[in-house]
PDB file of N, CA, C and O in Angstrom:
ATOM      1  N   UNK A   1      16.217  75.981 178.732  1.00  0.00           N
ATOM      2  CA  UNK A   1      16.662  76.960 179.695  1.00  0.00           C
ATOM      3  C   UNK A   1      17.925  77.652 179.159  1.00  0.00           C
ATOM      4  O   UNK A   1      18.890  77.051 178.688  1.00  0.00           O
ATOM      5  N   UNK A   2      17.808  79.011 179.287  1.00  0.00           N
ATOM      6  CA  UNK A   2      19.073  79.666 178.839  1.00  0.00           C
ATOM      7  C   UNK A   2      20.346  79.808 180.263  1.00  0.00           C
ATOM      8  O   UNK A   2      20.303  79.978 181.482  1.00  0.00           O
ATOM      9  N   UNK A   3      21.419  79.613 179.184  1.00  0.00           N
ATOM     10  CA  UNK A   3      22.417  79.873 180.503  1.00  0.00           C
ATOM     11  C   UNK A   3      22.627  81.741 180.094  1.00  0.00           C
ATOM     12  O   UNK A   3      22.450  82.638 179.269  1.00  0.00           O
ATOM     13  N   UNK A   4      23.350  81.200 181.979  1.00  0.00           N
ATOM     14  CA  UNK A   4      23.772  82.729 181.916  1.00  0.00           C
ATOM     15  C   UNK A   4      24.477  83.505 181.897  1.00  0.00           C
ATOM     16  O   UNK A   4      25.609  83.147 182.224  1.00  0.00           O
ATOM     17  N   UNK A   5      24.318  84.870 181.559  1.00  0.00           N
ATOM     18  CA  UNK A   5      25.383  85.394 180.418  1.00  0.00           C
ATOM     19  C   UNK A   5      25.943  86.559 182.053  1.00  0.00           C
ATOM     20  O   UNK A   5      27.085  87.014 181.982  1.00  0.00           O
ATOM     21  N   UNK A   6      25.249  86.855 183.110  1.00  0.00           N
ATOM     22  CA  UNK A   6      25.606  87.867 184.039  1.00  0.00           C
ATOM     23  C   UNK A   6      25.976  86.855 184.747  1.00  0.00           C
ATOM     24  O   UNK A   6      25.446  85.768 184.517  1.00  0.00           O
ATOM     25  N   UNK A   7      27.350  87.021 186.165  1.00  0.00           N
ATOM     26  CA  UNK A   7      27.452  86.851 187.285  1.00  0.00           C
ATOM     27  C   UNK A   7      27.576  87.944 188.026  1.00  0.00           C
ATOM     28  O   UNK A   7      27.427  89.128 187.725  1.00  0.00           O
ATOM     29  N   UNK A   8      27.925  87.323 189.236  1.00  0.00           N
ATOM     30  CA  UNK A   8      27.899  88.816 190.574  1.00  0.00           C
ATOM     31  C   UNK A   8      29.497  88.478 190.802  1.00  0.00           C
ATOM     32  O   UNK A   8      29.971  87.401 191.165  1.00  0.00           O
ATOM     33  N   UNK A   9      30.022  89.399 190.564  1.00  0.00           N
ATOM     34  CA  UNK A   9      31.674  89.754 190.868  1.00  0.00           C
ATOM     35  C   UNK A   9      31.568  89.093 192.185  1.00  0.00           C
ATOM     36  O   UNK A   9      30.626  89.052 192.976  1.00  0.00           O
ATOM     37  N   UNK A  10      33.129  88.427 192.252  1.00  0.00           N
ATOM     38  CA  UNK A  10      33.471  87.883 194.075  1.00  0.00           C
ATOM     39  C   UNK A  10      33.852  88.775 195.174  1.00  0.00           C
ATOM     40  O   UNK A  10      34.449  89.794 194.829  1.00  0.00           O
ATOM     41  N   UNK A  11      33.631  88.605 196.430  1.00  0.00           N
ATOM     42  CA  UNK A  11      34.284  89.525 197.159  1.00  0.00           C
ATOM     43  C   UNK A  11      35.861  90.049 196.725  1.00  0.00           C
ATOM     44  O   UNK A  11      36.154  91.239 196.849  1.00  0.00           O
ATOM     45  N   UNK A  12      36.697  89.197 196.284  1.00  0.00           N
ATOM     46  CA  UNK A  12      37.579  90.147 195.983  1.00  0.00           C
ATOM     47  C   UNK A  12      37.958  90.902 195.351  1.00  0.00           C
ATOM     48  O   UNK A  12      38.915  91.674 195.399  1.00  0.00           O
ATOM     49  N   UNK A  13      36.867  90.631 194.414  1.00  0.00           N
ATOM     50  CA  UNK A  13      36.696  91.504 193.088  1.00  0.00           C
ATOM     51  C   UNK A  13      36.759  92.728 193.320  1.00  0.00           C
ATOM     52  O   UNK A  13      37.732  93.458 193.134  1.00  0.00           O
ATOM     53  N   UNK A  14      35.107  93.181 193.985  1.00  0.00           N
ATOM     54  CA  UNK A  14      35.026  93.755 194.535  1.00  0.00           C
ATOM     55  C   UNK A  14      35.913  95.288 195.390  1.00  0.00           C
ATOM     56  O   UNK A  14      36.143  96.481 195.192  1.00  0.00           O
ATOM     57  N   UNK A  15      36.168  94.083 196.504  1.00  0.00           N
ATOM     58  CA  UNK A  15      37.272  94.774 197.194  1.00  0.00           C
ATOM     59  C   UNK A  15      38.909  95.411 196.475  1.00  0.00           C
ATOM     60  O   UNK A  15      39.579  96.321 196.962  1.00  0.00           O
ATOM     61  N   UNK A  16      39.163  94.793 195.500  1.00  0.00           N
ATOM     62  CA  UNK A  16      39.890  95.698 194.566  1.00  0.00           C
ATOM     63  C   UNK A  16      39.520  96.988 194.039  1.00  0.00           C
ATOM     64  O   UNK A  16      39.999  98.041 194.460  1.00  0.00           O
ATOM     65  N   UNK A  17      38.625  96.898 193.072  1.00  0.00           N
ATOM     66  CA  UNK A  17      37.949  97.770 192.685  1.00  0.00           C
ATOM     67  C   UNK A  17      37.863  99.118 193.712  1.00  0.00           C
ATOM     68  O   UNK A  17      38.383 100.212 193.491  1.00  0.00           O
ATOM     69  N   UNK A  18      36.997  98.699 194.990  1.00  0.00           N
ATOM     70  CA  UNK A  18      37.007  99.789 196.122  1.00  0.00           C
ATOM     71  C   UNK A  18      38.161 100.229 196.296  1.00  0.00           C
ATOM     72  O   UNK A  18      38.381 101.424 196.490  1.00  0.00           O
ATOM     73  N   UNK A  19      39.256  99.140 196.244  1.00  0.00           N
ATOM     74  CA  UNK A  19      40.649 100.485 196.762  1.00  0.00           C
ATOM     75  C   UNK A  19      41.129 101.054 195.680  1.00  0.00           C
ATOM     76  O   UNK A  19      41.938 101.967 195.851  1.00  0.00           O
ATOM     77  N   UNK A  20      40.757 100.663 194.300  1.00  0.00           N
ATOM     78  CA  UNK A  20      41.408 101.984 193.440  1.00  0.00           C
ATOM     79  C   UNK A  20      40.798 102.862 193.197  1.00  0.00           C
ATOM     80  O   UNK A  20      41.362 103.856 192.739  1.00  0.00           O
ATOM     81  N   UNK A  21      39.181 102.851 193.438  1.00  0.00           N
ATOM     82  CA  UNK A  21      38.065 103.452 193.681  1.00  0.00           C
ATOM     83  C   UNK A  21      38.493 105.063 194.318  1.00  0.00           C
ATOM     84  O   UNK A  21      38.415 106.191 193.831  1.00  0.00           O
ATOM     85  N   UNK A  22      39.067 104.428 195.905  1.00  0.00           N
ATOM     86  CA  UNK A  22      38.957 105.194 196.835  1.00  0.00           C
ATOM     87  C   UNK A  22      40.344 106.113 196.288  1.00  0.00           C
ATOM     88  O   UNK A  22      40.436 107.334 196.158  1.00  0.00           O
ATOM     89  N   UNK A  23      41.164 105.256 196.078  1.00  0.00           N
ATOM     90  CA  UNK A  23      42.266 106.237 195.631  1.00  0.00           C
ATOM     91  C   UNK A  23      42.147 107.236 194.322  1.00  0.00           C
ATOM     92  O   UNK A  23      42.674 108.346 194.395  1.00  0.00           O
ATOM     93  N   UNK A  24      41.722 106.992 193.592  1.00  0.00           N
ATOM     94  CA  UNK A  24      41.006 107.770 192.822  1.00  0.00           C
ATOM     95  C   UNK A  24      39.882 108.743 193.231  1.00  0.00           C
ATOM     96  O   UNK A  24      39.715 109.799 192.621  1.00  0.00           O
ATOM     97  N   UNK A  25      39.275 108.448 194.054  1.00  0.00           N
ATOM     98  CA  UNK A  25      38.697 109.598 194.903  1.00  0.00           C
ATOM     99  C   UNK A  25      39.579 110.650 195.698  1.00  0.00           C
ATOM    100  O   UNK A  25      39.361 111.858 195.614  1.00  0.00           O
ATOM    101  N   UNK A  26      40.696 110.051 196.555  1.00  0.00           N
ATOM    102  CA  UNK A  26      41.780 110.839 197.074  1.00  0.00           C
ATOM    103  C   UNK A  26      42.332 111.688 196.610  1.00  0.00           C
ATOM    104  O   UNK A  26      42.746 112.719 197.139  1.00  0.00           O
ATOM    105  N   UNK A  27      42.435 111.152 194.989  1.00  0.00           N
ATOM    106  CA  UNK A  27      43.518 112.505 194.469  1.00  0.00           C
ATOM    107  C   UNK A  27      42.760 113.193 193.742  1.00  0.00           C
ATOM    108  O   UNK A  27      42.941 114.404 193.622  1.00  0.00           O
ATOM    109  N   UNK A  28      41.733 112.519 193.096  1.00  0.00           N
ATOM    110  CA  UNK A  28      40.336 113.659 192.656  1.00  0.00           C
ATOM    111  C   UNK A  28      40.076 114.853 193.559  1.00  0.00           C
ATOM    112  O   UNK A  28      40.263 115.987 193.118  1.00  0.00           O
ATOM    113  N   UNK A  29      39.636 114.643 194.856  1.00  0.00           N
ATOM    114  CA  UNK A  29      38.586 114.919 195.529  1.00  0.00           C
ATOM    115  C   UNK A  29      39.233 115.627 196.937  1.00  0.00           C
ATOM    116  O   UNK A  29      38.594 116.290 197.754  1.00  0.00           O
ATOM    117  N   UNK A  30      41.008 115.224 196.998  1.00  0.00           N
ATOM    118  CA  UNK A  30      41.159 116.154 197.645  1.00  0.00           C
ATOM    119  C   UNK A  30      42.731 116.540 197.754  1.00  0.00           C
ATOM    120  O   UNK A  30      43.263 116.493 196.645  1.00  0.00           O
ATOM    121  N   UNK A  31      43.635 116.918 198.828  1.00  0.00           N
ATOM    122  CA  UNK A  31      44.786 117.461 198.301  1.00  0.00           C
ATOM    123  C   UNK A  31      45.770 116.540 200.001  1.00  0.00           C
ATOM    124  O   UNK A  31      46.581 116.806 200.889  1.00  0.00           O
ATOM    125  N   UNK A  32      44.920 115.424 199.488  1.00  0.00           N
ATOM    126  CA  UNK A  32      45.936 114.594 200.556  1.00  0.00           C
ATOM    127  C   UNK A  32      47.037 113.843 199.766  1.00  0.00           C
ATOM    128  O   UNK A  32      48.097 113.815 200.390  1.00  0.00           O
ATOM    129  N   UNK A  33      47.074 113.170 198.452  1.00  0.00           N
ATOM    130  CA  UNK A  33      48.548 113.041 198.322  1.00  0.00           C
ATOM    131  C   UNK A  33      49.109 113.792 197.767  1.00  0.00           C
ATOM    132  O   UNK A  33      48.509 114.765 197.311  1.00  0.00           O
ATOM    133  N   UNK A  34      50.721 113.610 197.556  1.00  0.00           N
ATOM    134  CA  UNK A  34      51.215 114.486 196.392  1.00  0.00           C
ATOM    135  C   UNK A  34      51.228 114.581 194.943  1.00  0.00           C
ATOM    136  O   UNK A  34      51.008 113.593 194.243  1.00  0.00           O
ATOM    137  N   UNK A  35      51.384 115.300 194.643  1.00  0.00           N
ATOM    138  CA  UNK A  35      51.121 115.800 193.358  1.00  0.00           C
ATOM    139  C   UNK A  35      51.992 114.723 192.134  1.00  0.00           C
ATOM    140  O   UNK A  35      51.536 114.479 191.017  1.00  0.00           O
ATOM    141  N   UNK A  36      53.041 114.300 192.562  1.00  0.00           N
ATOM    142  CA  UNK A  36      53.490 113.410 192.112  1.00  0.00           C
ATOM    143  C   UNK A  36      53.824 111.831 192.754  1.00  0.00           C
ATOM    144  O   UNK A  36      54.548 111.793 193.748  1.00  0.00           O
ATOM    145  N   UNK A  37      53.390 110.763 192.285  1.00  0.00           N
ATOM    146  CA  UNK A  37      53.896 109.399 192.733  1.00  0.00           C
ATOM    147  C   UNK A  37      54.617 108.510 192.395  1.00  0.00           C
ATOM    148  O   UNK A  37      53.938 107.510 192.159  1.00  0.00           O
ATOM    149  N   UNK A  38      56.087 108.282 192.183  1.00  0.00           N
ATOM    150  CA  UNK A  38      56.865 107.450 191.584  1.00  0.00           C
ATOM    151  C   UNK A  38      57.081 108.154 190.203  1.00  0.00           C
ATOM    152  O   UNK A  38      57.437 107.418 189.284  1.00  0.00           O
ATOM    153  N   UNK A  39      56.921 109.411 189.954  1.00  0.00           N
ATOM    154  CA  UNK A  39      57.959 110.227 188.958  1.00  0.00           C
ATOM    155  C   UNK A  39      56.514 110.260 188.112  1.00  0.00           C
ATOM    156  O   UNK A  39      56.679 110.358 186.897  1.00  0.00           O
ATOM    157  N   UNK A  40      55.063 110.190 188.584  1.00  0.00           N
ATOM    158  CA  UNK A  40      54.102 109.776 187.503  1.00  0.00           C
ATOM    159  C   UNK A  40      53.040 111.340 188.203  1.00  0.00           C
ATOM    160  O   UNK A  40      52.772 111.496 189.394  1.00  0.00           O
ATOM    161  N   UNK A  41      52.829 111.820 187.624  1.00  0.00           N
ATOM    162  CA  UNK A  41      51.585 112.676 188.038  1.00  0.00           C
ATOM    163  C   UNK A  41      50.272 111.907 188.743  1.00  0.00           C
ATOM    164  O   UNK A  41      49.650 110.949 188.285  1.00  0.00           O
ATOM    165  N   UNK A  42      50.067 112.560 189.883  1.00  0.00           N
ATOM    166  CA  UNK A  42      48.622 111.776 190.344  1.00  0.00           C
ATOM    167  C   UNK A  42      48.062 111.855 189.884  1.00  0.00           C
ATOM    168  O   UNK A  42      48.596 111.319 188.914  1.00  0.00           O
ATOM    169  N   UNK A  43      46.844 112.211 189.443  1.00  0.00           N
ATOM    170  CA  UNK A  43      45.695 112.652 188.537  1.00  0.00           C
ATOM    171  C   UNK A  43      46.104 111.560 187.149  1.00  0.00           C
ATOM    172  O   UNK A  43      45.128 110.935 186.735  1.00  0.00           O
ATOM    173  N   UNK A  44      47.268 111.322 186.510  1.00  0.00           N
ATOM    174  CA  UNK A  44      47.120 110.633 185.474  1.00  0.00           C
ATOM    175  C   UNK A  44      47.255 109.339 186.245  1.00  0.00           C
ATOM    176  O   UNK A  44      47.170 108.406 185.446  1.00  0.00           O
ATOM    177  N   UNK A  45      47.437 108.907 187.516  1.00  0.00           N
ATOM    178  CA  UNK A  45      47.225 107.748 188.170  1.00  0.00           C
ATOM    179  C   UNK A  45      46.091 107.430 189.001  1.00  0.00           C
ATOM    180  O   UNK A  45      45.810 106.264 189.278  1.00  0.00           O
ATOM    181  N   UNK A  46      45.419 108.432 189.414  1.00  0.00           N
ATOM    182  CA  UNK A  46      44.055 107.988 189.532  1.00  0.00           C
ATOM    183  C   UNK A  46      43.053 107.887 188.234  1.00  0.00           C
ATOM    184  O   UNK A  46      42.024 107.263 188.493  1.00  0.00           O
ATOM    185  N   UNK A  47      43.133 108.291 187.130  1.00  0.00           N
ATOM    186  CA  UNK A  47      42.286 108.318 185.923  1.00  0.00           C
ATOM    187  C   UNK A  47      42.947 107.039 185.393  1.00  0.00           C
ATOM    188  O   UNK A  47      42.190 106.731 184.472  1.00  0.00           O
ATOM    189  N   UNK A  48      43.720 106.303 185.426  1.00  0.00           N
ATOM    190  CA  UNK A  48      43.812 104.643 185.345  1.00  0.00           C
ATOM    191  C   UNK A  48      43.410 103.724 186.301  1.00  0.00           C
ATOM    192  O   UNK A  48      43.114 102.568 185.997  1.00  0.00           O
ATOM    193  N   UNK A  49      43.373 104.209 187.584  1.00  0.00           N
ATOM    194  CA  UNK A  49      42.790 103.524 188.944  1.00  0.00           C
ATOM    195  C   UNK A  49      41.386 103.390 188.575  1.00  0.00           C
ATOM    196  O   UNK A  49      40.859 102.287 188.716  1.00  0.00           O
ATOM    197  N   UNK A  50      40.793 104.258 188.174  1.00  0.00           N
ATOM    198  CA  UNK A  50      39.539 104.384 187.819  1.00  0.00           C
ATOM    199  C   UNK A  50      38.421 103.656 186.610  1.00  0.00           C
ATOM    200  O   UNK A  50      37.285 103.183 186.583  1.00  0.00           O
ATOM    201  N   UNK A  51      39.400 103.882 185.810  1.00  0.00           N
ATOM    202  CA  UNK A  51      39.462 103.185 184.636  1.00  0.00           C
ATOM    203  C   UNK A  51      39.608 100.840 184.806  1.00  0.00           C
ATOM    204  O   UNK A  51      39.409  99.834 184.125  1.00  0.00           O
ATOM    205  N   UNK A  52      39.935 101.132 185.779  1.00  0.00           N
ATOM    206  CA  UNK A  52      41.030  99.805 185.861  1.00  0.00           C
ATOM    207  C   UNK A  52      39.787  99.484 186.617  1.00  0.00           C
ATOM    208  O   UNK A  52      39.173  98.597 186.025  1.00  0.00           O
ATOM    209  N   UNK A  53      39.235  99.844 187.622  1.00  0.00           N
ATOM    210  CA  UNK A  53      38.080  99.250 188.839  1.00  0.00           C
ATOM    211  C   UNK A  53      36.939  98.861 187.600  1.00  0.00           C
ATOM    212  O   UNK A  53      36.531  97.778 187.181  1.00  0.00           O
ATOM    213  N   UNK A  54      36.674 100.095 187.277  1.00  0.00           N
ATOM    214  CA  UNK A  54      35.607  99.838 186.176  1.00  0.00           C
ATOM    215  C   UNK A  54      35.604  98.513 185.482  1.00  0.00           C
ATOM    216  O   UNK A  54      34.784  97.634 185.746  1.00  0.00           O
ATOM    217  N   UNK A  55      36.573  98.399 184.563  1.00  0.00           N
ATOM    218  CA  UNK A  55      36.985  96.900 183.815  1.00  0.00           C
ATOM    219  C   UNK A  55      37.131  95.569 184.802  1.00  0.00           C
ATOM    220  O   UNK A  55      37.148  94.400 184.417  1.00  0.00           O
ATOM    221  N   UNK A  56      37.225  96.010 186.071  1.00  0.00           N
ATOM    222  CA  UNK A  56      37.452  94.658 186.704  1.00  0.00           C
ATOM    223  C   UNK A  56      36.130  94.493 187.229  1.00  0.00           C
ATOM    224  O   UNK A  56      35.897  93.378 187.696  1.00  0.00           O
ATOM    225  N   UNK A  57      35.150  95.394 187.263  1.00  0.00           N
ATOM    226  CA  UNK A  57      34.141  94.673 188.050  1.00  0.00           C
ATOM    227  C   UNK A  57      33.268  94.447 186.424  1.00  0.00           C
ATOM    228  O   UNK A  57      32.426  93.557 186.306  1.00  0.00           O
ATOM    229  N   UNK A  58      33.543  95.172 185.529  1.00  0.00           N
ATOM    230  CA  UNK A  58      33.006  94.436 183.966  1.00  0.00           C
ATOM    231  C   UNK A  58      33.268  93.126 184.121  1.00  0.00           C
ATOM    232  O   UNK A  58      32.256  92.527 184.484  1.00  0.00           O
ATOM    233  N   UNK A  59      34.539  92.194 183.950  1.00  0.00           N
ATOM    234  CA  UNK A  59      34.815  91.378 184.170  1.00  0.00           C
ATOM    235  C   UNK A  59      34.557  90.893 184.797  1.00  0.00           C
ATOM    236  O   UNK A  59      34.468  89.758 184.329  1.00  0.00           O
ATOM    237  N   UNK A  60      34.166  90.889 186.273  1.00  0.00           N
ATOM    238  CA  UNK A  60      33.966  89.969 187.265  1.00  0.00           C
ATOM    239  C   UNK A  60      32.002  90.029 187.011  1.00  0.00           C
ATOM    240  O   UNK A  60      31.234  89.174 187.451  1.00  0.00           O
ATOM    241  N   UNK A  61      31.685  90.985 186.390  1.00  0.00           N
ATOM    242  CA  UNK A  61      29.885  90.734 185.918  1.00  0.00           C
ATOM    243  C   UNK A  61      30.186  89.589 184.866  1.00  0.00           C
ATOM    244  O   UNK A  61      29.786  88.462 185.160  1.00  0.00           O
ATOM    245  N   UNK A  62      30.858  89.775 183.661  1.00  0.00           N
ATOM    246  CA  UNK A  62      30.817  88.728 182.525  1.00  0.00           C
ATOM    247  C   UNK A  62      31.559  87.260 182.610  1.00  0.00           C
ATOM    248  O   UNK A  62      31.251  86.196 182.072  1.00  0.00           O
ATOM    249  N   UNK A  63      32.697  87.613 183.522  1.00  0.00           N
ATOM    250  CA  UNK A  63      33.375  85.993 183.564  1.00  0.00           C
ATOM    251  C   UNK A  63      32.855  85.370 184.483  1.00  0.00           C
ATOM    252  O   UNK A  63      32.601  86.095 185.445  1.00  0.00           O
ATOM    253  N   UNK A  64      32.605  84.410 184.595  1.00  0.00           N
ATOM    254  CA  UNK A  64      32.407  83.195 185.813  1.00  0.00           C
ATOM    255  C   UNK A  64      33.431  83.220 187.187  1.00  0.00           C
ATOM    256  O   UNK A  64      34.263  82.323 187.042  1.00  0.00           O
ATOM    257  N   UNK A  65      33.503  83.471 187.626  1.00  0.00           N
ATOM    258  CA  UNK A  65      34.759  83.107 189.058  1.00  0.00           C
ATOM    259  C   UNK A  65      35.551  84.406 188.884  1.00  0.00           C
ATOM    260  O   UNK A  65      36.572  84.200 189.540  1.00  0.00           O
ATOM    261  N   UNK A  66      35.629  85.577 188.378  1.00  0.00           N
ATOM    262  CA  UNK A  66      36.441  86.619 188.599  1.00  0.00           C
ATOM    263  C   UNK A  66      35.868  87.368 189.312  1.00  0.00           C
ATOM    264  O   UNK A  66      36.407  88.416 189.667  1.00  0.00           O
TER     265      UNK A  66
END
């Protein structure tokens, strides 16, 4: 029997992912925050939010318990 190489991300995994998700949708998608956040351009902080969900639910498919 082969072991296995996929799991299913945990709920909190998950639920991370969704909120940088969503925030990355926010400043994509519409003109509810400001243009700048903590001296950082939005847009270059949602395109790491985005980036960042992605890799964590990679991770939570390939590691065991993440």
């Amino acid at each position: 029997m082969r072991r296995r190489s996929h799991w299913a991300p945990r709920a909190g995994t998950i639920a991370v992912a969704a909120v940088l998700t969503v925030f990355a949708a926010l400043v994509f998608f519409t003109s509810l925050l400001p243009g700048t956040i903590a001296g950082f351009a939005a847009g270059t902080l949602a395109l790491y939010a985005a980036v960042a969900a992605f890799v964590i639910l990679l991770l939570g498919i390939f590691l065991k318990g993440v």
